[in-house]
MMTF fields as JSON, N, C-alpha, C and O atoms, coordinates in Angstrom:
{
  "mmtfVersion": "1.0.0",
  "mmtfProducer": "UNKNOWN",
  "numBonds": 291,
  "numAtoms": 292,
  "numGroups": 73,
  "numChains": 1,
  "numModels": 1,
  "chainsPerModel": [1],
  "groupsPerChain": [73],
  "chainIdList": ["A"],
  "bondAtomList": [4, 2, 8, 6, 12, 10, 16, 14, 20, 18, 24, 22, 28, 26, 32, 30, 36, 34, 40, 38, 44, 42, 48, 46, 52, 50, 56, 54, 60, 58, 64, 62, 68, 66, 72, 70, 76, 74, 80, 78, 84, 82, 88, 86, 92, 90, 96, 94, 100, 98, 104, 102, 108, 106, 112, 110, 116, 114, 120, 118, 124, 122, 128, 126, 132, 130, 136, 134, 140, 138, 144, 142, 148, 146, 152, 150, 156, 154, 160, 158, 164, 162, 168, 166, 172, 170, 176, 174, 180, 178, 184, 182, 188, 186, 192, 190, 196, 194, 200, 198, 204, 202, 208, 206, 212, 210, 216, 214, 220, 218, 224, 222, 228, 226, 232, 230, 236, 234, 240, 238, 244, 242, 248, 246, 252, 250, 256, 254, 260, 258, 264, 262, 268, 266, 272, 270, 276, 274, 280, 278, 284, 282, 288, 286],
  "bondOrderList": [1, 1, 1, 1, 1, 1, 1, 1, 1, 1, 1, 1, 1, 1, 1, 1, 1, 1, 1, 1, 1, 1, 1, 1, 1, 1, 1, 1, 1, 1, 1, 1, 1, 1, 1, 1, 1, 1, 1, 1, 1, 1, 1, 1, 1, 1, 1, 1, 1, 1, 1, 1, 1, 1, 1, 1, 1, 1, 1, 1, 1, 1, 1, 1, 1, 1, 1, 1, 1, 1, 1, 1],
  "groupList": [{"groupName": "UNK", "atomNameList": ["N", "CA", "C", "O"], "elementList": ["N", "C", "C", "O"], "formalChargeList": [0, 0, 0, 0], "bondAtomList": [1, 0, 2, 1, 3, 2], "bondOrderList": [1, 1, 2], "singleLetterCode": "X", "chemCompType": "L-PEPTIDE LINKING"}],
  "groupTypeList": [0, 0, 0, 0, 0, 0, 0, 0, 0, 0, 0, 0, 0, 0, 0, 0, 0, 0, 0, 0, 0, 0, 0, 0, 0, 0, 0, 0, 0, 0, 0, 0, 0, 0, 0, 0, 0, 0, 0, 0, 0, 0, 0, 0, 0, 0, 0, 0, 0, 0, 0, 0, 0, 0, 0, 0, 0, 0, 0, 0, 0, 0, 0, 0, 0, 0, 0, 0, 0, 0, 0, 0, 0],
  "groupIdList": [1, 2, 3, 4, 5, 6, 7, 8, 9, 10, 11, 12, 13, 14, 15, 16, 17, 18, 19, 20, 21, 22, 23, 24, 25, 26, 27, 28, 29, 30, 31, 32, 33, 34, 35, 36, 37, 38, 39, 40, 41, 42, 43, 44, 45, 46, 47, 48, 49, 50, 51, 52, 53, 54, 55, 56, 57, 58, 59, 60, 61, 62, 63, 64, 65, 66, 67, 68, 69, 70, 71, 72, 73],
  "secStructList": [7, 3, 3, 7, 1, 1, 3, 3, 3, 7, 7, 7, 7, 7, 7, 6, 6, 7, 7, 7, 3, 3, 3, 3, 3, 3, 3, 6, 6, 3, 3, 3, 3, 3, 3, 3, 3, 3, 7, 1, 1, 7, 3, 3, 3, 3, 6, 6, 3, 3, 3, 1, 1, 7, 3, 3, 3, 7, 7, 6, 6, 7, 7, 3, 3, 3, 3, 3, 3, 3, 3, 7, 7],
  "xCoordList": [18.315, 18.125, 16.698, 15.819, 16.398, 15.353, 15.371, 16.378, 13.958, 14.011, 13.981, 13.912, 14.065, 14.549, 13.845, 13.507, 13.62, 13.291, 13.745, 13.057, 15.314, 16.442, 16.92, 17.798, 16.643, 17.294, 17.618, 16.694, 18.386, 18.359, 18.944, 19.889, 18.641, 19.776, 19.947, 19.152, 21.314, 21.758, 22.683, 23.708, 22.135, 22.185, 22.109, 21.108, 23.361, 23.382, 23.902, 23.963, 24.262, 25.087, 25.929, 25.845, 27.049, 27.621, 26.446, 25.726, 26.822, 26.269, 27.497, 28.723, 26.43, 27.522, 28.954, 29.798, 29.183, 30.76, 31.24, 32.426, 30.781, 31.438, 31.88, 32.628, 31.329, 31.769, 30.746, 29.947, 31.256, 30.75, 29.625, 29.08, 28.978, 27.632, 27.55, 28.416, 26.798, 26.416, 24.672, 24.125, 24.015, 22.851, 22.232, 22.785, 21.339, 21.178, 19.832, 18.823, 19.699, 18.78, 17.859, 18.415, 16.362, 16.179, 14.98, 13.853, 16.006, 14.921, 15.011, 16.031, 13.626, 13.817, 13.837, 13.832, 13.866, 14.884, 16.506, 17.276, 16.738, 18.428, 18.431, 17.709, 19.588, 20.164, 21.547, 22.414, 21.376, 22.761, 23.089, 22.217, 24.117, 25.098, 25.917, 26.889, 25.374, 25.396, 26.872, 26.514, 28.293, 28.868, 28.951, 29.005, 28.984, 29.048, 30.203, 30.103, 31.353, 32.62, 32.994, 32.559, 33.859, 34.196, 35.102, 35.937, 35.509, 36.438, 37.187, 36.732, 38.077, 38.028, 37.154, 37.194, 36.228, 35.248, 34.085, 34.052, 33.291, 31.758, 31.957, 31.963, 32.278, 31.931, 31.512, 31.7, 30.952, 30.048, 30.813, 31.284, 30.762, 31.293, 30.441, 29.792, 30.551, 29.188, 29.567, 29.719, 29.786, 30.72, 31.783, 31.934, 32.882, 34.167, 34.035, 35.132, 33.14, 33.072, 32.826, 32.036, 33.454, 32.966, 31.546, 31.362, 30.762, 29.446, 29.812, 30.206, 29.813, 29.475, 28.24, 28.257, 27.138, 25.982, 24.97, 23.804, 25.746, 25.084, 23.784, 22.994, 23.581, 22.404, 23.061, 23.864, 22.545, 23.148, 21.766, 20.64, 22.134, 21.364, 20.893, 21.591, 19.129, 19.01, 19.717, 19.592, 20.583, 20.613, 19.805, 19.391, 19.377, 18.415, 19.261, 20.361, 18.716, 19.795, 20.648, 21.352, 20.663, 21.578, 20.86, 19.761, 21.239, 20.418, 21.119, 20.592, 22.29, 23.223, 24.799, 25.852, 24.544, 25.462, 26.059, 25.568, 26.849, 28.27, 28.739, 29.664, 27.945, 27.966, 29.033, 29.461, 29.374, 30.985, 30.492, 30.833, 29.957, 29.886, 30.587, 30.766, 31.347, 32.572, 32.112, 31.903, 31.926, 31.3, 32.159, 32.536, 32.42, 33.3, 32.583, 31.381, 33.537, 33.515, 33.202, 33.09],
  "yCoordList": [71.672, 73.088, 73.437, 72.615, 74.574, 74.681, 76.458, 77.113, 77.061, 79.196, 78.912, 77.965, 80.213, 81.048, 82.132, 82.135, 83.13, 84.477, 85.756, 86.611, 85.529, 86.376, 85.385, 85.879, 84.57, 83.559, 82.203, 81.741, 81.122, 79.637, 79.152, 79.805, 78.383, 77.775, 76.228, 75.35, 76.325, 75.109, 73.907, 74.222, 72.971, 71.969, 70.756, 70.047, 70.361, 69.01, 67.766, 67.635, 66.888, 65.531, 65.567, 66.078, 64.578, 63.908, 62.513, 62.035, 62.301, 60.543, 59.348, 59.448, 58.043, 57.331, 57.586, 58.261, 57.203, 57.338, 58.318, 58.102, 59.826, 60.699, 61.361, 62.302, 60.727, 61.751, 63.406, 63.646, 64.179, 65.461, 65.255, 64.164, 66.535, 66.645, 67.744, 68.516, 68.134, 69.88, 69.479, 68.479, 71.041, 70.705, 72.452, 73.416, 72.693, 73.534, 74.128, 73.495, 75.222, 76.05, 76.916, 77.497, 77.437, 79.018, 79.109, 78.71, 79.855, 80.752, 81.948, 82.635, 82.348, 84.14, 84.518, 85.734, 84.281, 84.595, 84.784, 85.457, 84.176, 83.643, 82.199, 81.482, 81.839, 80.543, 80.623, 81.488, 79.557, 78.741, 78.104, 77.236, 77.683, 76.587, 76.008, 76.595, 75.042, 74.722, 73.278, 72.102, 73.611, 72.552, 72.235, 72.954, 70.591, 70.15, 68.774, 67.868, 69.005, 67.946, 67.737, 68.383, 66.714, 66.595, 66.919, 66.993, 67.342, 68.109, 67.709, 67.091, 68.121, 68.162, 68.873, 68.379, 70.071, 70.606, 71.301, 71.393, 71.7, 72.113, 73.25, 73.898, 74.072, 75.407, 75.636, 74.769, 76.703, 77.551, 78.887, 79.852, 78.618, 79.978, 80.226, 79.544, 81.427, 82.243, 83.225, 84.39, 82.875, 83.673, 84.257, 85.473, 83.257, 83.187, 84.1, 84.313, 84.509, 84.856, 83.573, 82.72, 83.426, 82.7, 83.166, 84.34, 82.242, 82.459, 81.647, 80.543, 81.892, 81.172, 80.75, 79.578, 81.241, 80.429, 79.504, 79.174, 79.267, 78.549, 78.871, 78.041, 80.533, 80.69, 81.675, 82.57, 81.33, 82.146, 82.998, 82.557, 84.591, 85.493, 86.353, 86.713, 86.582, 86.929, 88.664, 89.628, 88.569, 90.363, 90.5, 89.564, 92.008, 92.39, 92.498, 93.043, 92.043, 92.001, 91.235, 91.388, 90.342, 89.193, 88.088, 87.708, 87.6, 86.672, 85.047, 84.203, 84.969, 84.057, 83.798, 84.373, 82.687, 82.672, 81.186, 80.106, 81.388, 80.103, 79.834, 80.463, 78.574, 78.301, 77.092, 76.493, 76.786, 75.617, 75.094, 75.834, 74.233, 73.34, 72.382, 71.683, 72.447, 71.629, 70.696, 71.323, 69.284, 68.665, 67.619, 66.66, 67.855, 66.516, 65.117, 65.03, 64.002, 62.854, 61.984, 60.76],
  "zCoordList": [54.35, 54.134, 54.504, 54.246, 55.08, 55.208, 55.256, 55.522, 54.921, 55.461, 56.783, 57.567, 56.728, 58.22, 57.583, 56.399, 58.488, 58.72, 57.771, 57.215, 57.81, 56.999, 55.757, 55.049, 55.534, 54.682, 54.622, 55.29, 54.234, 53.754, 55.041, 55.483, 55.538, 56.864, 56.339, 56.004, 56.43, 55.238, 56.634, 57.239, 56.748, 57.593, 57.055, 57.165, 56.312, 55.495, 56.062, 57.285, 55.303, 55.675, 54.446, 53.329, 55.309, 53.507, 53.751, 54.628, 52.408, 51.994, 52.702, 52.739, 53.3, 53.953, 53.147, 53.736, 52.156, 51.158, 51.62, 51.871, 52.004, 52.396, 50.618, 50.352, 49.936, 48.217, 48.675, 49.581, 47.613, 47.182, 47.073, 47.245, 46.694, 45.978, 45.579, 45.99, 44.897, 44.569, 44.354, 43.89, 45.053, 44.838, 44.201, 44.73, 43.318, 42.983, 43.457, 43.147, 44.143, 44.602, 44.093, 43.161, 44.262, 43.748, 45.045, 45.339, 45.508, 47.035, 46.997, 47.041, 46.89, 46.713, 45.819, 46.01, 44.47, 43.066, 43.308, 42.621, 44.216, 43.687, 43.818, 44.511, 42.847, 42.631, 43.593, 43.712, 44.101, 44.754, 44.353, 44.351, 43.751, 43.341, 45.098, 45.573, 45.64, 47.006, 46.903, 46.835, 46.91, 47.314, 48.361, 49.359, 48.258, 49.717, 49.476, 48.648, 50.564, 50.322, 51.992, 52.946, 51.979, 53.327, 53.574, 52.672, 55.086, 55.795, 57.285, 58.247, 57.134, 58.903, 59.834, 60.961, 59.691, 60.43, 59.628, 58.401, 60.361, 59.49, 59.476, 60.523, 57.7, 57.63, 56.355, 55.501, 56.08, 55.245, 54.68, 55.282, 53.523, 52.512, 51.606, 50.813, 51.87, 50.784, 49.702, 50.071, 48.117, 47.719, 48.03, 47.911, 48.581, 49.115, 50.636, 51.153, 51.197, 52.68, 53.563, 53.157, 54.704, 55.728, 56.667, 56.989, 56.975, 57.413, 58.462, 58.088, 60.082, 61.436, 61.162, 60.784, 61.199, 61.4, 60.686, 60.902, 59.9, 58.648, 58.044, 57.595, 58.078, 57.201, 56.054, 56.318, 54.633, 53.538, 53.799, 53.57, 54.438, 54.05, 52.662, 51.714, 52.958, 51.783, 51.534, 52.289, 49.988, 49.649, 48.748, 48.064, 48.587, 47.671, 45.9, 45.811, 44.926, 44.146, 43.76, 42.762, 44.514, 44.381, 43.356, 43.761, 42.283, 41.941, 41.515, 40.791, 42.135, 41.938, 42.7, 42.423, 43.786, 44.483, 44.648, 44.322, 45.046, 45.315, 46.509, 47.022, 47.211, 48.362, 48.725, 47.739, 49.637, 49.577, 51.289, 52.211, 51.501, 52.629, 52.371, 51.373, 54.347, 54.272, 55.528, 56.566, 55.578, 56.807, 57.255, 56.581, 58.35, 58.935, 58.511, 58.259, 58.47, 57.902, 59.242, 59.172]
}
């Protein structure tokens, strides 16, 4: 994970095992609750929306979100 400009650009791994993880965030004054499990392909949900580009943008107001990374094995 690392900022960006507009917000978090979230670029993970699984662990060799390929198990879950959850990792907990605070960028900006919001919290992410960040899952990460394996999949058949790499995608990003941001409070149940799909995100193409893998950055969780920042909203104003927002102070708690639910992120679901899915990474091929």
């Amino acid at each position: 994970m690392r900022p960006v400009l507009d917000g978090l650009r979230i670029d993970l791994v699984l662990p060799p095992r390929g198990e879950e993880y959850v990792i907990h965030r605070v960028y900006r004054g919001c919290t992410s609750e960040i899952r990460v499990k394996p999949g058949s392909e790499r995608t990003l949900t941001v409070d149940g929306q799909r995100v193409e580009d893998l950055v969780v943008r920042d909203k104003p107001g927002v102070t708690r979100r639910v992120v679901e990374v899915t990474l091929p094995v």
